[in-house]
C-alpha positions as CSV (number, residue, x, y, z in Angstrom):
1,X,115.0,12.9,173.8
2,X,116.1,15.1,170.5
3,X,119.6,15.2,169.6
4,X,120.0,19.2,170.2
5,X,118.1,18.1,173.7
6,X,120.6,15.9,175.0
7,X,123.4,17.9,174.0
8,X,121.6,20.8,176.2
9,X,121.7,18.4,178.5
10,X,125.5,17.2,178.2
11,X,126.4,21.1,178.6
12,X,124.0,21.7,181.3
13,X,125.4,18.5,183.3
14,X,129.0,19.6,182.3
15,X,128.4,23.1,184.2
16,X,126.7,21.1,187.2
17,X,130.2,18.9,187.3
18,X,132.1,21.9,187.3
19,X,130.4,23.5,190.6
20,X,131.3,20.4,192.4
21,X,135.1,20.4,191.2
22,X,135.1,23.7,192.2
23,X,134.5,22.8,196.5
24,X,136.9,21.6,198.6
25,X,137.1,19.6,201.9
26,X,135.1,22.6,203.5
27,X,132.2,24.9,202.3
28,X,130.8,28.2,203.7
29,X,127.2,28.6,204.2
30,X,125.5,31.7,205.3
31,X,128.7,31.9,207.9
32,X,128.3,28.0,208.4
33,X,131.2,25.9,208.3
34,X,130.1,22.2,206.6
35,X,132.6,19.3,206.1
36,X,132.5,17.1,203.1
37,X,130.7,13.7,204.3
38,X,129.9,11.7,201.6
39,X,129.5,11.3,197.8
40,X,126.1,10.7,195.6
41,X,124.0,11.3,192.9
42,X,120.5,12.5,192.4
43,X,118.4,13.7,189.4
44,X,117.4,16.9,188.6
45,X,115.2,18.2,186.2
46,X,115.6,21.1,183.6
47,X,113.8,22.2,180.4
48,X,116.4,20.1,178.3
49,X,115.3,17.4,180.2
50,X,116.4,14.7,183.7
51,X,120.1,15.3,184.2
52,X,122.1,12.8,185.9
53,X,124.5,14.3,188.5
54,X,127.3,13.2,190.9
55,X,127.4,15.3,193.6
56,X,128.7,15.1,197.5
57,X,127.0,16.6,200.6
58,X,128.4,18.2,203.3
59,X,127.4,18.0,206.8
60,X,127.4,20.7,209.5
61,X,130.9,20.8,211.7
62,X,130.8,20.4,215.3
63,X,127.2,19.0,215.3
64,X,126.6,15.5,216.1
65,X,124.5,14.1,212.7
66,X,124.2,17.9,212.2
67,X,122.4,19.4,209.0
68,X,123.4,18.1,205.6
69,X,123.3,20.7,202.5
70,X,124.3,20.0,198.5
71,X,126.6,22.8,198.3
72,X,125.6,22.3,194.1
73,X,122.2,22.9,194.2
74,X,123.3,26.5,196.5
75,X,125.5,27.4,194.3
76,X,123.5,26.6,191.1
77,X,120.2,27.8,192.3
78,X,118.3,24.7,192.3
79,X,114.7,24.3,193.8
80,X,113.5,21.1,194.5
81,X,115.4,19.2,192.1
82,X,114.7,21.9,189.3
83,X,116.5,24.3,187.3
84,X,115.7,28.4,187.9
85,X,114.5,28.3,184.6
86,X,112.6,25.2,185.0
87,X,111.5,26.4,188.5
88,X,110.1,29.8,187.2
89,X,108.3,28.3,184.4
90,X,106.4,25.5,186.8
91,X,105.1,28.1,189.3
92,X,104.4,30.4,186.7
93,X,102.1,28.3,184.6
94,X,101.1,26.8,188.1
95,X,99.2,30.3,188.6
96,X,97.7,30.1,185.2
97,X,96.5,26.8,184.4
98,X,96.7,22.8,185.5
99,X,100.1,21.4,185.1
100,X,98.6,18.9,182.5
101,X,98.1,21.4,180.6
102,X,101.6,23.2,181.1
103,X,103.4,19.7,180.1
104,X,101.9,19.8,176.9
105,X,102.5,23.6,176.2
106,X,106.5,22.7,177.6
107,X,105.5,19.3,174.8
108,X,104.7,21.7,172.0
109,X,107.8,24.3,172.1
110,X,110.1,21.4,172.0
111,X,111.2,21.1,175.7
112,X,111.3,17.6,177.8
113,X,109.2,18.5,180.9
114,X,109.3,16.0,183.6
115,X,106.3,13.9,184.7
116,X,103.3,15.7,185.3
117,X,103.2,14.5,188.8
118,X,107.2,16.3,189.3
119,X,105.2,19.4,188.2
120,X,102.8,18.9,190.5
121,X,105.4,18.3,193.2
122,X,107.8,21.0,192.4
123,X,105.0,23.8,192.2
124,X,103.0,22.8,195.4
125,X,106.5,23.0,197.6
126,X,107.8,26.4,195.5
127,X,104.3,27.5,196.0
128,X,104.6,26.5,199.8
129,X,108.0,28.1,200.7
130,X,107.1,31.0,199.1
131,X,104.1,31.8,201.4
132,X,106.1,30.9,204.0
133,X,108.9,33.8,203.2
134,X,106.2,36.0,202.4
135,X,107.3,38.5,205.1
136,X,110.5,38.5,203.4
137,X,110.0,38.5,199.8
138,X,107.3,41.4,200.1
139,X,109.3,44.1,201.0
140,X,112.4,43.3,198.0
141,X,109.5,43.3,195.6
142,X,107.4,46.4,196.9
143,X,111.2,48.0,197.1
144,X,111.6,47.4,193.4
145,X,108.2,48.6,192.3
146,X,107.9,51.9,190.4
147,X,104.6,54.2,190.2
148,X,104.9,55.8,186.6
149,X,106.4,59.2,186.6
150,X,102.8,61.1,185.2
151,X,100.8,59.4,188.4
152,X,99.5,62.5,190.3
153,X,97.4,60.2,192.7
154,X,96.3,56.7,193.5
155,X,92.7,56.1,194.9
156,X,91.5,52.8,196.2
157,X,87.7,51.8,196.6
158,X,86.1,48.6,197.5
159,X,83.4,46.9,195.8
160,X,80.1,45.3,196.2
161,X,79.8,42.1,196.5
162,X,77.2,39.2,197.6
163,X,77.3,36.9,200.4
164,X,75.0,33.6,201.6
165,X,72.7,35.0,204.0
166,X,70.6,32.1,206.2
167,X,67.1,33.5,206.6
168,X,63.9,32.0,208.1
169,X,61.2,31.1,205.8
170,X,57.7,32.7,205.9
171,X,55.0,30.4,206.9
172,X,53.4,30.8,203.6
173,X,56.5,31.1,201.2
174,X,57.4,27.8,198.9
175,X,60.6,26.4,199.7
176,X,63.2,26.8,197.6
177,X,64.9,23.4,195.6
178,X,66.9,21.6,197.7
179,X,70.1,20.7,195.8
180,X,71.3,17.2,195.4
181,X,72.5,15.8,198.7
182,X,76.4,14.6,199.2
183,X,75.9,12.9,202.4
184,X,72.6,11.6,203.9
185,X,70.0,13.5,205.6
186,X,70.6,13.4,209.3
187,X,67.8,11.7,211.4
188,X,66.3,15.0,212.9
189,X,66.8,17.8,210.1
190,X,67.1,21.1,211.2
191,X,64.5,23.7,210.9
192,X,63.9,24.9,207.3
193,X,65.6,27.7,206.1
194,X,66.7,29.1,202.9
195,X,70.0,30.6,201.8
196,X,69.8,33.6,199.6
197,X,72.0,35.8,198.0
198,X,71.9,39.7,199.1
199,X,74.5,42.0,197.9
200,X,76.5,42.9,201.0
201,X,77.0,47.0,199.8
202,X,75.7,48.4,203.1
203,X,78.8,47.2,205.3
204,X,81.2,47.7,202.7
205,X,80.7,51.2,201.5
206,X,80.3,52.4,205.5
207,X,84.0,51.1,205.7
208,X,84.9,53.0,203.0
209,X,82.8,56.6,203.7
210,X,84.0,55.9,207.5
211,X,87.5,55.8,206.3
212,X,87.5,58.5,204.3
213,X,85.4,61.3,206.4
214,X,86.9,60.5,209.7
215,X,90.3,58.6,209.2
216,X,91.6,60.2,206.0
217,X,91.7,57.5,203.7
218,X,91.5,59.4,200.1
219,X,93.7,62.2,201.9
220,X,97.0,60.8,200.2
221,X,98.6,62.5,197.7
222,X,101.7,61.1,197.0
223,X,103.5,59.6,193.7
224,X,105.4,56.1,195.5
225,X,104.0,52.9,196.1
226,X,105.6,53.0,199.7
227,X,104.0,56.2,200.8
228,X,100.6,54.6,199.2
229,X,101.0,51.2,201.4
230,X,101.9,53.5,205.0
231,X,99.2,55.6,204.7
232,X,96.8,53.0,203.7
233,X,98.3,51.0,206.1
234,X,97.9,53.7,208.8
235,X,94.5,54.1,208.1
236,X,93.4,50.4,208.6
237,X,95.4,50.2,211.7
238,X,92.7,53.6,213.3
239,X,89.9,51.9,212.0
240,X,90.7,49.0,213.5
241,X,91.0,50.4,216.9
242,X,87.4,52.7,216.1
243,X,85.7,49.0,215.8
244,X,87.5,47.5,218.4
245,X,86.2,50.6,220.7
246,X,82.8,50.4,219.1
247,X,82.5,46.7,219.7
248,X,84.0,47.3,223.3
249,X,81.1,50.6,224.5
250,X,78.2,48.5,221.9
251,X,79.3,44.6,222.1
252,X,76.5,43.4,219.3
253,X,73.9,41.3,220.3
254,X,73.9,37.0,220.1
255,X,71.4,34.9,218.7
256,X,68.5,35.8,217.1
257,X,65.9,38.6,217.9
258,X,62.7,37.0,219.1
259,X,59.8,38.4,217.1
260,X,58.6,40.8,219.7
261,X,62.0,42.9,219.9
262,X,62.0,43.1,216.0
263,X,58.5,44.2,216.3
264,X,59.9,46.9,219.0
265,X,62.6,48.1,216.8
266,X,60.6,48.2,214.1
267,X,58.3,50.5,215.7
């Protein structure tokens, strides 16, 4: 560790110490009443480098082997044994790149990143609890979102795209090559087929043209990002109960058409 490193370090440990000399016998939490119940230590991580802390728990009252919290890490902001700003760069260039690759850009501006494999850890669970509070998170961030000031509209479209299709092979058509097999060929192999790739516009812009001439869809005209998400929100909810009636007075057929019905439809 560099000199101006570990004195980071000896003022970020120093700040840590003094959130602990700051509790008493008794902490609050979220209305909770915990009970000091023993001391420790632990290692956390921080761009500076480990940091070595002394630290005691505190255990829920009036609950036999109740909860335990580290009224530190609350108080500090700690996530999974890392700083905020350690925290926010990990999942950041989590969503970017390996976290090889982030040690050695952490390597190259001078900072002592943990292990790679504490990288790994830390922005698998952030990345983890995060989806999990999803339904909370949203709303503070959508709140905070701004449309600029000269928007007149916002219009949404969806795109084409291509999808694996599994269609059966003419009687005189070549097959097509067989990629390299993973696992072995099972003893009775299924009847040939070949999977192509067909761009998948048809359903996709009937959504859309179904949206917009009978639900409304391009009908918004406001200027917030919360008026956007209700009425596009509005208008995915009616669609979904067109289909679901659709599919309810036309249920859609099962299996495969025998050659004679395609022939009839055809025709």
């Amino acid at each position: 560790m560099s000199t101006k490193a570990a004195e980071h370090s000896s003022q970020f440990s120093g700040v840590l110490q003094s959130f602990n000399r700051s509790f008493g016998e008794e902490v609050l939490v979220n209305g909770v009443r915990y009970r000091h119940h023993e001391p420790g230590s632990d290692t956390y991580h921080a761009l500076c480098g480990p940091l070595e802390i002394r630290r005691p728990t505190h255990r829920q009252v009036g609950v036999r082997n109740g909860p335990i919290v580290v009224a530190m890490e609350l108080a500090a902001e700690l996530v999974e044994g890392a700083t905020p700003a350690l925290a926010y760069s990990v999942v950041h260039g989590y969503a970017q790149h390996d976290m090889r690759a982030h040690k050695e850009g952490l390597e190259a501006a001078h900072r002592e990143p943990p292990s790679r494999t504490t990288l790994e850890r830390i922005a698998t669970r952030l990345g983890s609890a995060a989806v999990g509070g999803a339904a909370k998170i949203e709303p503070v961030v959508r709140r905070a979102e701004r449309v600029p000031e000269a928007t007149a509209a916002i219009s949404i479209g969806l795109d084409r795209t291509s999808v694996a299709m599994m269609e059966d092979r003419p009687a005189d058509a070549a097959p097509k090559p067989e990629r390299k097999r993973l696992r072995p060929r099972q003893r009775r192999a299924p009847a040939p087929f070949d999977v192509h790739w067909r761009m998948g516009y048809v359903g996709t812009e009937r959504v859309y043209q179904e949206m917009k001439g009978e639900l409304g869809l391009d009908h918004f005209e406001g200027r917030s990002f919360p008026g956007w998400h209700h009425h596009v929100s509005v208008a995915l909810c009616c669609y979904a109960f067109v289909i679901g009636e659709r599919m309810r007075h036309f249920p859609p057929t099962t299996g495969r058409r025998s050659p004679a019905r395609a022939d009839a439809l055809a025709a």
